[in-house]
C-alpha positions in Angstrom: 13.5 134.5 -0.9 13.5 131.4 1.2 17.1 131.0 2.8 18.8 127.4 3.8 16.6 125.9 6.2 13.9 127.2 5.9 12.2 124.6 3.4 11.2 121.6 4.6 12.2 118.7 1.6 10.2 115.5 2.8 12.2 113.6 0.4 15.7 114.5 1.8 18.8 112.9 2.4 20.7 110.2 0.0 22.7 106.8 0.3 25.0 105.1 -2.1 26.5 101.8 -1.3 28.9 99.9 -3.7 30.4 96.1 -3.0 32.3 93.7 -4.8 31.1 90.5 -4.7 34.6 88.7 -5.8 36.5 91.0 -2.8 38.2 93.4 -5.4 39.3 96.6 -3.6 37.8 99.8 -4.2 38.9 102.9 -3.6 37.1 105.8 -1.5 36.9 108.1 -4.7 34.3 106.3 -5.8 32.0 106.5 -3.2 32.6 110.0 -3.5 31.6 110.2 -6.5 28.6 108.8 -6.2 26.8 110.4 -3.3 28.1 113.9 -4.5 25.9 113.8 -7.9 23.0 113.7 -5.1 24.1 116.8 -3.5 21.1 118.6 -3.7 19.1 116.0 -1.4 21.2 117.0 1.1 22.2 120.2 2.9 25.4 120.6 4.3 24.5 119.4 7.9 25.6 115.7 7.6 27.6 113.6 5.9 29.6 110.3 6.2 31.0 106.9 4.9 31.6 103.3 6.0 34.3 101.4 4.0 35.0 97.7 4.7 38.5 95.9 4.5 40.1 98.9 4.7 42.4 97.5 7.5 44.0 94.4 6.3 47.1 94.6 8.3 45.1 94.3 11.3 42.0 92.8 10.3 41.8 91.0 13.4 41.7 93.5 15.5 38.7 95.5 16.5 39.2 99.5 15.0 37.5 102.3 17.4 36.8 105.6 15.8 36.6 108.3 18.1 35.2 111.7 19.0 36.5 113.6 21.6 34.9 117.2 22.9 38.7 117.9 24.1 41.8 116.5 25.4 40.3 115.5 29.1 37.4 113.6 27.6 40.6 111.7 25.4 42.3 110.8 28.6 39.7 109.8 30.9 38.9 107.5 27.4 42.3 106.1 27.3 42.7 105.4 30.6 39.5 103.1 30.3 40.7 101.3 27.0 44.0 100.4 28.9 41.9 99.0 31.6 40.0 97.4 29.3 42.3 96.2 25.9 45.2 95.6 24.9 45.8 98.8 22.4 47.8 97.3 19.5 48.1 100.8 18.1 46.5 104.5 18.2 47.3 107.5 16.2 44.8 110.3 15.2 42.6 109.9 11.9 44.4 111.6 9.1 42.2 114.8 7.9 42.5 117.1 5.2 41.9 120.8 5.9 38.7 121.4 3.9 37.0 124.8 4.8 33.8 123.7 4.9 34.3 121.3 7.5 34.3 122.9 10.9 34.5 122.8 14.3 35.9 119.5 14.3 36.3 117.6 17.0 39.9 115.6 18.2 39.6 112.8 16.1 41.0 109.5 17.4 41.6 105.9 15.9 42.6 102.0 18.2 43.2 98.6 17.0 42.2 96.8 19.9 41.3 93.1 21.3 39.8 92.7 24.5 42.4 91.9 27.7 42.0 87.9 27.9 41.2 88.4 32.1 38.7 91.5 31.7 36.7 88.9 29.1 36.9 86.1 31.2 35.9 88.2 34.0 32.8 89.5 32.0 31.5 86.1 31.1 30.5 87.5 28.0 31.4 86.3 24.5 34.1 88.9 22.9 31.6 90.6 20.5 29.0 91.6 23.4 32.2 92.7 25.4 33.3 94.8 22.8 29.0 96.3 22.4 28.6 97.2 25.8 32.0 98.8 26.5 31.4 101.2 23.2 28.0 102.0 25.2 29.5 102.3 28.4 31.6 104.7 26.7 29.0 106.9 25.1 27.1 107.0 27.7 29.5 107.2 30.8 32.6 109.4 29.6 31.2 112.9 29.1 32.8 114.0 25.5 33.9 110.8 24.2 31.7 109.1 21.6 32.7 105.8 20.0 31.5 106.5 16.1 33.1 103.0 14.5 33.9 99.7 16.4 34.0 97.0 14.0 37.0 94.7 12.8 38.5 95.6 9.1 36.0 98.6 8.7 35.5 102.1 9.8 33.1 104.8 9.4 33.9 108.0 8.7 31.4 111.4 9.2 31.1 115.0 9.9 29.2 118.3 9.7 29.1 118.8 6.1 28.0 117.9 2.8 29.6 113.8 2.0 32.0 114.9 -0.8 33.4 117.6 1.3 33.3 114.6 4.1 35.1 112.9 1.9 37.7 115.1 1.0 38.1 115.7 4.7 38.9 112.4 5.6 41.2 111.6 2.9 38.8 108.3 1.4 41.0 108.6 -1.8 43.7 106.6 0.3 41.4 103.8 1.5 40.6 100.7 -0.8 37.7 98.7 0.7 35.4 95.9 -1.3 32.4 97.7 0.4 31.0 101.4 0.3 28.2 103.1 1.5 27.4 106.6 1.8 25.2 109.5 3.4 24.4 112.9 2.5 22.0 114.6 5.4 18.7 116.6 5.6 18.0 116.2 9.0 14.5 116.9 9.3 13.5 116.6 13.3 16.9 116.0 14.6 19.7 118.7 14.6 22.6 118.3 12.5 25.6 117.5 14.5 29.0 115.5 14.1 27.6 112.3 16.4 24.6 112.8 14.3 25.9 112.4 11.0 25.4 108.7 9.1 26.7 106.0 9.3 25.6 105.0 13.0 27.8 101.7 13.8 27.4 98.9 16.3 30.3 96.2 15.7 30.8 95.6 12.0 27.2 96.7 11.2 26.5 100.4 9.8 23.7 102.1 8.8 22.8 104.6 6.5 19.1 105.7 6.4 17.0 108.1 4.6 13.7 108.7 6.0 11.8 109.2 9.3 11.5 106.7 11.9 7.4 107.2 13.2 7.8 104.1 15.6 10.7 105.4 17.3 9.9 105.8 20.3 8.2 102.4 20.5 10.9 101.2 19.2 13.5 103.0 21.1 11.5 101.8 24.5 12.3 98.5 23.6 16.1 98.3 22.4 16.7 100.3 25.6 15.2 96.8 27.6 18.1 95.1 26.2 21.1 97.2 27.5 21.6 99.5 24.3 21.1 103.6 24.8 20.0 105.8 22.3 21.6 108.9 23.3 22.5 110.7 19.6 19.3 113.1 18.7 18.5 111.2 15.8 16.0 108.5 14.7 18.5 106.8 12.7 20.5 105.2 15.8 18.0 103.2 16.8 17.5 100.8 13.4 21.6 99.9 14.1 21.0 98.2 17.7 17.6 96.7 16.4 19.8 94.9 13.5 22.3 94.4 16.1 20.1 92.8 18.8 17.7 90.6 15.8 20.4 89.1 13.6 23.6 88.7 16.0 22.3 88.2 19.8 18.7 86.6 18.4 20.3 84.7 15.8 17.7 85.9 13.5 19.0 85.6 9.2 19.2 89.0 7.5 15.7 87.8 5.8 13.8 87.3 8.7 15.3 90.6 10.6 13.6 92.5 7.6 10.4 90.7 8.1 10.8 92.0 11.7 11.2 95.4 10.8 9.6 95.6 7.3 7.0 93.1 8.3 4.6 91.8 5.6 1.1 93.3 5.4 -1.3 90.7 7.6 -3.3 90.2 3.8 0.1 89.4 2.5 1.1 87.1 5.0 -2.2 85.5 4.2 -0.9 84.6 0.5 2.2 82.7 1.6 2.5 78.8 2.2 1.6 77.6 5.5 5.1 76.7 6.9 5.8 80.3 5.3 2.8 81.7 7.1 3.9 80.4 10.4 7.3 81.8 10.7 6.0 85.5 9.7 3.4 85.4 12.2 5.7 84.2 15.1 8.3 87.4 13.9 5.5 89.8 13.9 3.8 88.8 17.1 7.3 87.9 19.0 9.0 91.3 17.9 6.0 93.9 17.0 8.2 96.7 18.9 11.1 96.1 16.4 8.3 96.6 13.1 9.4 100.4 11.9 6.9 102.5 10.7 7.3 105.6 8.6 8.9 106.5 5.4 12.4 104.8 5.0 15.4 103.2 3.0 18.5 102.0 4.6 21.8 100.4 3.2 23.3 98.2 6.1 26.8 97.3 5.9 28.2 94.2 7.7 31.3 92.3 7.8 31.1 90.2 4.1 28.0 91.6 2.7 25.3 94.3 2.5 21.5 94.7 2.7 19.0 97.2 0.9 15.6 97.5 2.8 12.7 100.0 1.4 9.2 100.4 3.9 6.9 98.4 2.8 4.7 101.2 0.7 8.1 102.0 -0.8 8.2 105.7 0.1 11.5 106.6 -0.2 13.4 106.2 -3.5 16.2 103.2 -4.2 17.3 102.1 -7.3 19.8 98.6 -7.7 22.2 97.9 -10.4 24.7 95.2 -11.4 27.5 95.2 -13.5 29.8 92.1 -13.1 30.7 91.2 -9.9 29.8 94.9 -8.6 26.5 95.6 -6.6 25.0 99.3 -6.5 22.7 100.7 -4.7 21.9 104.5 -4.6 18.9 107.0 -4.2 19.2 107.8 -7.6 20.1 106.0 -10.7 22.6 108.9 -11.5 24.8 108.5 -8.7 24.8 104.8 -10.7 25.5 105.8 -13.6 28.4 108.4 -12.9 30.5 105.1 -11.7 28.8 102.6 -13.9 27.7 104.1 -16.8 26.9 101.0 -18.5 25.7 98.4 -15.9 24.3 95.0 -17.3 20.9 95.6 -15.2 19.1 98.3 -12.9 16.0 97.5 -11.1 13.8 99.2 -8.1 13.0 96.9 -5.3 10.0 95.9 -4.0 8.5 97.5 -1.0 9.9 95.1 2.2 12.0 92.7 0.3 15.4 93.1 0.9 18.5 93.2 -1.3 21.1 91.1 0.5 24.6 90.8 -1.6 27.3 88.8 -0.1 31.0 87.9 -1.0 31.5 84.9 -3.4 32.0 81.6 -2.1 35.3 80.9 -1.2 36.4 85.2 -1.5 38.4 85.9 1.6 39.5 89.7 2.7 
């Protein structure tokens, strides 16, 4: 009889993301809900969440989620954040015992703004402050890794199957107008609390389900560019690519997935000059950043989120609307079980994203 982990299942892995386009709140529990019909894609070695305007009371503030190895690695971290920010608060994460969650780490949370003198002494604008000290953390404090740094949002992961995750993390007492969700079946990588899903840079997360064949083309070149993948997994690397294309390029959320699901040349070739142009000068300029392999990601940002399949659709994601509600999910069950009557459900085409954004005018 084959035992856990010994079966390969090519297929593996599953993300849900919900969002409210009018800024309604949701709660946690339904995220939960959702990625634990898919339970069987994953197994037990990874699973996480990303919720957004979950901190109103200090939505202006930039929210660090931390792991610490042990209580050392916590104070060589704090002393760095005090040289660093001005910590408006800290406390740890409130956890739930769960017994299948182990050997967890200490589990730290900051609201934080940058020290007006150490950003005016970087010459950096306050966002790229903010992305290389998180780096300079993970990659320079032995035991620390910064797992969420974004303002109003936080992710959330462990070793574990996502509803046990979940449950661990108490989601039930969050209310966010965006969700997405990850349950693991690490294939290559091993299965480890750092490598769990979301991965987060700023307000954008990512949740992934796939294999990245490019990545170590495409790892060569982020790396150019100051970021360091350092997490044993593939995933990592598509959250500084969307990091480095659509907030220090400037590119829109359509053209970064023309970068990195970039059109067939013979499907370029169908498009309008002017459209013909532009897609030639992203595949050319940034043919490092195209991904290869099988993949579909949910990326959460501040205001909105964005679907992406590979371009020979490989892995499985299904959309559906109901309202002013946006799903997304591996499977149309985990849909359904939340929405079991939504107005429309579709399958997206191969490279063309699925961008939803807050209504005009929504504020949270």
């Amino acid at each position: 009889m084959l035992k856990e982990g010994q079966v390969r299942i090519p297929s593996g892995c599953a993300i849900s993301g919900i969002f409210a386009k009018d800024g309604r709140k949701l709660s946690g529990e339904s995220i939960i809900k959702s990625i634990a019909v898919m339970h069987d894609r994953s197994n037990g070695l990874g699973g996480g969440f990303a919720g957004y305007g979950i901190y109103p009371e200090y939505k202006n503030q930039y929210a660090l989620h931390i792991f610490y190895d042990d209580v050392e690695a916590r104070e060589k971290c704090e002393r760095f954040l005090d040289r660093h920010f001005d910590v408006i608060n800290l406390s740890k994460i409130p956890v739930r015992k769960n017994p299948r969650i182990t050997d967890e780490p200490l589990i730290w949370r900051y609201f934080v703004n940058p020290l007006p003198t150490k950003l005016a002494d970087s010459q950096l604008n306050e966002k790229e402050f903010m992305a290389r000290c998180t780096i300079r953390i993970n990659t320079q404090i032995p035991g620390a890794y910064v797992f969420s740094s974004g303002k109003n949002m936080g992710v959330f992961k462990a070793v574990g199957y996502p509803e046990d995750v979940g449950d661990f993390y108490r989601l039930e007492e969050y209310e966010g107008y965006c969700w997405t969700a990850h349950g693991r079946y690490p294939t290559n990588t091993p299965g480890w609390w750092g490598g769990a899903h979301p991965f987060a840079m700023l307000d954008y997360s990512i949740v992934h389900n796939g294999e990245i064949s490019s990545y170590d083309a495409n790892r060569r070149y982020i790396e150019m560019f100051g970021y360091k993948c350092s997490l044993l997994t593939d995933t990592e690397v598509i959250t500084y690519i969307i990091d480095f294309l659509n907030r220090r390029q400037g590119l829109t959320l359509e053209e970064t997935a023309a970068v990195i699901a970039a059109p067939f040349w013979s499907t370029i070739e169908t498009r309008s000059p002017e459209e013909q142009k532009k897609l030639n000068y992203l595949r050319y300029q940034y043919a490092s950043l195209l991904i290869t392999g099988p993949f579909s990601i949910l990326l959460g940002f501040n205001g909105g989120m964005m679907a992406l399949n590979d371009r020979l659709k490989l892995r499985s994601m299904v959309v559906g609307e109901k309202d002013e509600t946006v799903y997304i999910a591996s499977e149309e069950s985990a849909i359904r079980v939340i929405e079991p009557h939504p107005d429309r459900v579709w399958s997206p085409r191969g490279g063309e994203p699925v961008i939803v954004r807050l209504n005009d005018g929504v504020t949270v």
